[in-house]
C-alpha positions as CSV (number, residue, x, y, z in Angstrom):
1,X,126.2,71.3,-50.8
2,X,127.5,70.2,-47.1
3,X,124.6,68.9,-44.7
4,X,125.1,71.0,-41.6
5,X,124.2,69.1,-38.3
6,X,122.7,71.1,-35.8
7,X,122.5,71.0,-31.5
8,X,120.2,72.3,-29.5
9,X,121.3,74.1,-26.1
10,X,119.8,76.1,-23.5
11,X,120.1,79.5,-23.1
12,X,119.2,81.7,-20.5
13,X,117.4,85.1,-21.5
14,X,118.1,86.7,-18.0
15,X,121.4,86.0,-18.3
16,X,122.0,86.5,-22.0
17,X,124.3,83.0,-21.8
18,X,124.1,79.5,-22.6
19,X,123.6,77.2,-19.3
20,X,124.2,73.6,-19.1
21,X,127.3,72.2,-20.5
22,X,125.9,68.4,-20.2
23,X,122.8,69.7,-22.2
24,X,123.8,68.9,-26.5
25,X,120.9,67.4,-28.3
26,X,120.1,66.6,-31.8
27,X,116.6,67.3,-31.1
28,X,114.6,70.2,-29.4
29,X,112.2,67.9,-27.6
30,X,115.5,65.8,-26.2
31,X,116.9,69.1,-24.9
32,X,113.6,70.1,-23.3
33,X,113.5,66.5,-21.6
34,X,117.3,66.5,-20.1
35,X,116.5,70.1,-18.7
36,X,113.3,68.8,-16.7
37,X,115.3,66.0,-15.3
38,X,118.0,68.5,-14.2
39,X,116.4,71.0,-12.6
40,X,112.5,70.2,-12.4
41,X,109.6,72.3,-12.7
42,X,111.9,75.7,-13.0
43,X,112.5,74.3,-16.6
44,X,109.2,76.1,-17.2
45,X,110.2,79.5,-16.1
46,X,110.3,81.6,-19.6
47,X,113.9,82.4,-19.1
48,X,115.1,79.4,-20.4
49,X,115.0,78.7,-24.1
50,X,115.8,75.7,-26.4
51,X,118.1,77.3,-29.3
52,X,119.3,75.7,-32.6
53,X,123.1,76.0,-33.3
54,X,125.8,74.5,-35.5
55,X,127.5,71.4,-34.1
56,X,130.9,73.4,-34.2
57,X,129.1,76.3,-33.0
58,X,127.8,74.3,-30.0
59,X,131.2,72.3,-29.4
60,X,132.7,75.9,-28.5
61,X,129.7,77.1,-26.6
62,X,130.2,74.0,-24.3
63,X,134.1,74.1,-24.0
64,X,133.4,77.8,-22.7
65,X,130.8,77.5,-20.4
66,X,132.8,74.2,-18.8
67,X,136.3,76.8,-19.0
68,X,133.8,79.4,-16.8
69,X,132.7,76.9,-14.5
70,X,136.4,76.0,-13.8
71,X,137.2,79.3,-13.2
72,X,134.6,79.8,-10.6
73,X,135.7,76.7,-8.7
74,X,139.2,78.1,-8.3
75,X,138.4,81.2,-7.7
76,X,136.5,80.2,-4.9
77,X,140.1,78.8,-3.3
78,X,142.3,82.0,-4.7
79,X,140.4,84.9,-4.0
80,X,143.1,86.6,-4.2
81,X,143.5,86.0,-8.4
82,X,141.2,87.5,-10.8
83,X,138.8,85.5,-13.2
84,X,141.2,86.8,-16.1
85,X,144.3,85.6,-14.3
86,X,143.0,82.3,-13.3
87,X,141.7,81.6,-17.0
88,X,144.8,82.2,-18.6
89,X,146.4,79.6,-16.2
90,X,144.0,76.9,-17.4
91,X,144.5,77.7,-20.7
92,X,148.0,77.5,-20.4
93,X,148.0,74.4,-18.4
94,X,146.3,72.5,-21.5
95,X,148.4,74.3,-23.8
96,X,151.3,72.4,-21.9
97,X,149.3,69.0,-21.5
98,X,148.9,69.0,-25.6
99,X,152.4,69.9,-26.0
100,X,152.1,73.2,-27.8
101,X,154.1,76.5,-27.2
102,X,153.1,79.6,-26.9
């Protein structure tokens, strides 16, 4: 039987998302530790929680919250565009950068 490895993340229970792209442990305590140093004492607020995922699991949850952040920057220049429009733009700029079709 394959060993799974497992990340911890944070996720937010107001919010119903995972937060903090840079936050990927292999331990809970390690997660717990980075968040503090981020954001301070509001680490302690019960919204945030520690949760256990699969390393593949966690790999997409991270390349989607970095793809939402990116959105939101440019949105913030093209008002005009909608969040859907904007992230299909991304995705088909790194389509092109790793030379696939559509």
């Amino acid at each position: 039987m394959k060993k799974l490895d497992y990340r911890y993340l944070v996720y937010n229970t107001v919010k119903k998302e995972y937060q903090f792209a840079r936050i990927c442990e292999t331990t809970e305590k390690g997660a717990r530790t980075i968040l503090f140093k981020l954001i301070g004492n509001d680490a302690r607020k019960w919204r945030f929680e520690i949760r256990k995922v699969t390393k593949n699991d966690a790999q997409k949850i991270i390349n989607a919250i970095r793809l939402k952040h990116k959105v939101e920057k440019i949105k913030g220049y093209l008002p005009e565009f909608t969040m859907l429009e904007i992230e299909n733009l991304i995705n088909e700029n790194v389509r092109r950068k790793n030379g696939q079709q559509k």
